[in-house]
C-alpha positions as CSV (number, residue, x, y, z in Angstrom):
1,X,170.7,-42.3,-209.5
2,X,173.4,-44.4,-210.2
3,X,175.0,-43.7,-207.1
4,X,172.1,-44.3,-204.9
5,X,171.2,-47.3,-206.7
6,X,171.8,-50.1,-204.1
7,X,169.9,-48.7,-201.5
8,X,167.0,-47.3,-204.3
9,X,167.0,-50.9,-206.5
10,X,165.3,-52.3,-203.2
11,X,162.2,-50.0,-203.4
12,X,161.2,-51.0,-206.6
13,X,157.9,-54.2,-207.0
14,X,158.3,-56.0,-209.9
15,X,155.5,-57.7,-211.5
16,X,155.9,-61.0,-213.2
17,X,154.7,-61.0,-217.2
18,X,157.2,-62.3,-219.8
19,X,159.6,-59.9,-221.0
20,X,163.7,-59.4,-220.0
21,X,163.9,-59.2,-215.8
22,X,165.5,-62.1,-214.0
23,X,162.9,-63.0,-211.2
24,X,165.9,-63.3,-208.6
25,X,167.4,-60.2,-209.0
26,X,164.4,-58.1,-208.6
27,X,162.1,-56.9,-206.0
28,X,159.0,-58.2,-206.7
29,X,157.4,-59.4,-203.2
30,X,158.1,-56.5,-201.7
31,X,160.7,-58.0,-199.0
32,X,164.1,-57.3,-201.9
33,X,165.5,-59.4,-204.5
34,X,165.7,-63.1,-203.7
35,X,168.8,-63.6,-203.7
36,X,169.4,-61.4,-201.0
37,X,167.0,-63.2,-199.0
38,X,167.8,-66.5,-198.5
39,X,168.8,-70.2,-200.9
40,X,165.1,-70.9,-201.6
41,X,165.9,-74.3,-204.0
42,X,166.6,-77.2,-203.1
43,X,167.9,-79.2,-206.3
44,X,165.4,-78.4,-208.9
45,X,162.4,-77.7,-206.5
46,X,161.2,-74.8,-204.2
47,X,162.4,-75.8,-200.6
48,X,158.9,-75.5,-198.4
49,X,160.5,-74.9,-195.2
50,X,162.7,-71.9,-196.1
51,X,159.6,-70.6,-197.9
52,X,157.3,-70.4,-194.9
53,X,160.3,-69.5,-192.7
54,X,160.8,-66.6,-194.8
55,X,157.6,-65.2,-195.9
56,X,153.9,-64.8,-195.3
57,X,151.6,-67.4,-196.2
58,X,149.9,-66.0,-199.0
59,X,153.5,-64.9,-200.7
60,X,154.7,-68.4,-200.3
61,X,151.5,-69.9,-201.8
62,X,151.9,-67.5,-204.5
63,X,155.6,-68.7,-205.4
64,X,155.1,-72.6,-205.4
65,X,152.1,-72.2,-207.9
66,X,153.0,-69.3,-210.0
67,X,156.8,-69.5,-210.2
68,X,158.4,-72.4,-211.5
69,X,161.6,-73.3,-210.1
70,X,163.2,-75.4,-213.0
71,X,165.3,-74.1,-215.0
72,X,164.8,-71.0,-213.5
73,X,168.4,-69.2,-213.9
74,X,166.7,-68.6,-217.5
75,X,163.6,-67.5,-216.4
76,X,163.2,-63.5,-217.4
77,X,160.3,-61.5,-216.9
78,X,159.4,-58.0,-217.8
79,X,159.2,-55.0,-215.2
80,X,156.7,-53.0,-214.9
81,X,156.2,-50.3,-212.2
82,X,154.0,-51.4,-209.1
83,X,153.1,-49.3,-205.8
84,X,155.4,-49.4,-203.6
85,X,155.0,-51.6,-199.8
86,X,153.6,-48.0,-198.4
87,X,151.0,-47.8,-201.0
88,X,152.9,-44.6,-202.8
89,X,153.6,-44.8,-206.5
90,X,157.2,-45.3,-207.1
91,X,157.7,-41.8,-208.7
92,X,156.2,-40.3,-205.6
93,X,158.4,-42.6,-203.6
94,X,161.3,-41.9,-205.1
95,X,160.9,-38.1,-204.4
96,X,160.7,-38.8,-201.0
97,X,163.9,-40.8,-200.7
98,X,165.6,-37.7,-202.7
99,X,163.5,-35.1,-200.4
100,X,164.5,-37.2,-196.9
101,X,168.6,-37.3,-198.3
102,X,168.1,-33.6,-199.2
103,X,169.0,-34.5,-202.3
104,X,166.3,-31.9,-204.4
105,X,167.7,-29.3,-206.1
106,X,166.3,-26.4,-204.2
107,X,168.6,-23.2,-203.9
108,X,169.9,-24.0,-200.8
109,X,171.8,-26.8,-201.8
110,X,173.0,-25.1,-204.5
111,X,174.6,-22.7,-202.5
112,X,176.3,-25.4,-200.7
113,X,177.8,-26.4,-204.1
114,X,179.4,-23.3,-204.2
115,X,176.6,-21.4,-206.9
116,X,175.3,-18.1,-206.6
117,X,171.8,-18.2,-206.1
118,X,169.1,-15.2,-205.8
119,X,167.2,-17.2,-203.9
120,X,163.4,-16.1,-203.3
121,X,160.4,-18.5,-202.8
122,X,157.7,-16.9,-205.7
123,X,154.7,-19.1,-204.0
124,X,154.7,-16.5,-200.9
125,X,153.5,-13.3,-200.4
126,X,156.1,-12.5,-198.6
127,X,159.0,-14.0,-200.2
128,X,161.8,-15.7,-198.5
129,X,164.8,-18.1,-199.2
130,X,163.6,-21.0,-201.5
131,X,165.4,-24.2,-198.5
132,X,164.3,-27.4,-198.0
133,X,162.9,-26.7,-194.5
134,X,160.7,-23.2,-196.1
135,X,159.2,-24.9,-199.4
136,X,157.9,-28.5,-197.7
137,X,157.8,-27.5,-193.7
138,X,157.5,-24.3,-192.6
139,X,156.0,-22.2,-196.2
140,X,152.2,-21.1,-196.4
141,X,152.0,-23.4,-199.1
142,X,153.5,-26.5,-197.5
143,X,151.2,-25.7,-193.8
144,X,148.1,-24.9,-195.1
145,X,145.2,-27.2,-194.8
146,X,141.6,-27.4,-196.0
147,X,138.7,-25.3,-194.3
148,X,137.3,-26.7,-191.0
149,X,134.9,-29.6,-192.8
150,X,136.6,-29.2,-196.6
151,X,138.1,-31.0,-198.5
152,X,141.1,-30.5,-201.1
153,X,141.8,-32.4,-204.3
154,X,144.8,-32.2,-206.0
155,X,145.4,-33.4,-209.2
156,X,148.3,-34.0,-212.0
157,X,148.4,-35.2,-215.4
158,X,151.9,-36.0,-217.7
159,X,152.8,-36.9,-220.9
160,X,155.9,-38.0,-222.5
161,X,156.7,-36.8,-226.0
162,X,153.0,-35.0,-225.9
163,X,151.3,-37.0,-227.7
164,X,152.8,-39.8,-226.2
165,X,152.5,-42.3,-223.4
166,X,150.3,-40.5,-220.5
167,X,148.8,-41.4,-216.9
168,X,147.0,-38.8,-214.6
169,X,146.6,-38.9,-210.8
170,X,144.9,-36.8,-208.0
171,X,144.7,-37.5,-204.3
172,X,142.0,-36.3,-201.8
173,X,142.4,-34.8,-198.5
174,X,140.0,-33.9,-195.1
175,X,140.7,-31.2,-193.1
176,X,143.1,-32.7,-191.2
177,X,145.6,-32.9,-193.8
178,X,145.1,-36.9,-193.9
179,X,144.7,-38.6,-197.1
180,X,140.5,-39.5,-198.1
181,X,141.9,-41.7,-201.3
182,X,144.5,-41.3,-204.0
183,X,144.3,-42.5,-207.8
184,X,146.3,-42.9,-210.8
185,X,146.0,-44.8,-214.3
186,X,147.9,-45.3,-217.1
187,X,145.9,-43.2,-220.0
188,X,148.2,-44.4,-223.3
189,X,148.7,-42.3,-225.7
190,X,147.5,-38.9,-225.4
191,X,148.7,-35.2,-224.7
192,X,149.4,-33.7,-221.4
193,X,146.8,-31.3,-221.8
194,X,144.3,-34.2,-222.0
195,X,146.3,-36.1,-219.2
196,X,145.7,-32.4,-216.9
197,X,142.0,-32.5,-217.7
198,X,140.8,-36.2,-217.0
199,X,142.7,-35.9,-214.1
200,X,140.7,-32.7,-213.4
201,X,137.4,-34.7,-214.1
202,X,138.2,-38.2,-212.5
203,X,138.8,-36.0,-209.2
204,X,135.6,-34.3,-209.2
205,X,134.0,-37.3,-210.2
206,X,135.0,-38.8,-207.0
207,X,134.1,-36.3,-205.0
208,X,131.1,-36.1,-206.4
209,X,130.1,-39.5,-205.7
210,X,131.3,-40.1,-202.3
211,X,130.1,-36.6,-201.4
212,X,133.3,-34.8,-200.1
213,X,132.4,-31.7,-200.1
214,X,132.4,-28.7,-199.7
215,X,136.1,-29.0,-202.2
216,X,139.0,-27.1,-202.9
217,X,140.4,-28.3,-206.1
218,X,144.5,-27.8,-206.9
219,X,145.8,-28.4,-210.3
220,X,149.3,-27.6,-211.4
221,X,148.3,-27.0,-215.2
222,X,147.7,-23.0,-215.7
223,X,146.3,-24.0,-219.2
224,X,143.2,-26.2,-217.1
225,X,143.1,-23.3,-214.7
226,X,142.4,-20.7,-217.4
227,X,140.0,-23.2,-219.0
228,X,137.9,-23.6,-215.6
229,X,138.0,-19.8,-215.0
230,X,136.7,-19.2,-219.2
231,X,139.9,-17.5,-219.8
């Protein structure tokens, strides 16, 4: 992470609050850190013509009545995580930057590294080398879509510490593959066990209510699985 940081630093929304950020070194507009983007001040006021020159309207509205300018080399606010300009959670964002630089730690590039690896892919029938390309390309797993008119849910809860602080997400998708909606919420404190099961039950909900069905539902906890299957 640390080496990657320059180029990862600039993915990141930050949300103003009150806390220990420095509003000009972080991303929080979604176009990078301000000071990589242009002189904005002009003495001890915002300078109106570099604002509109250099972002949208409703940005620029947004800084001359939210963000005061004065004194502002003291101003610190607190991060918090925000989706990302695609619409992706960060996490899930990040993953991707790691997956594009081949930068996961599948047994391919470990083998590259010099390791020896027995190196099979255990969510295939017919089991092959565990690379990049077989587990997110060209796997059974990775290709296989929903039935003609179904739709899949997938779903994920997580807790750190367990009890500790917990969110849950799921995401919905038509037979085409393409995304139908995607959710996720910060729970608080709970376990992940509880984190696995409202994410279970939010999903279905949603379905349920917007009638996508018939549904395949996907979840990665084999405790929930067990559960749903009176085991």
């Amino acid at each position: 992470m640390l080496n990657s940081m320059e180029e990862v630093e600039h993915e990141i929304i930050w949300e103003l609050k009150s806390g220990t950020t420095n509003i000009w070194h972080e991303n929080w507009t979604g176009l990078g850190a301000l000071y990589h983007v242009a002189e904005l001040r002009q003495g001890e006021a915002w300078d109106d013509q570099l604002l509109d020159q250099t972002f949208n309207e409703e940005i620029a509205e947004h800084i001359r009545l939210n963000v005061h300018c004065e004194g502002s080399e003291g101003y610190w606010d607190r991060p918090y995580w925000m989706p990302t300009p695609s619409g992706l959670p960060f996490k899930i964002s990040f993953f991707l930057w790691r997956l594009w630089r081949q930068k996961i730690a599948t047994d391919d590039m470990w083998r590259r590294q010099g390791q020896m690896v027995m190196s099979r892919c255990w969510c295939c029938q017919q089991p092959q080398k565990e690379s990049i390309k077989h587990i997110f390309v060209t796997s059974p797993t990775a290709s296989k879509l929903p039935f003609h008119g179904w739709y899949k849910c997938n779903t994920d809860g997580a807790s750190k510490s367990n009890p500790g602080p917990s969110s849950l997400g799921f995401c919905v998708r038509d037979d085409e593959g393409d995304v139908v909606y995607a959710w996720a919420v910060d729970l608080g404190l709970t376990t992940n066990v509880v984190a696995e099961a409202k994410a279970i039950l939010q999903g279905l909900e949603y379905c349920v209510e917007h009638d996508l069905h018939p549904l395949i539902l996907e979840t990665d906890s084999l405790v929930m699985k067990k559960v749903i299957e009176g085991e």
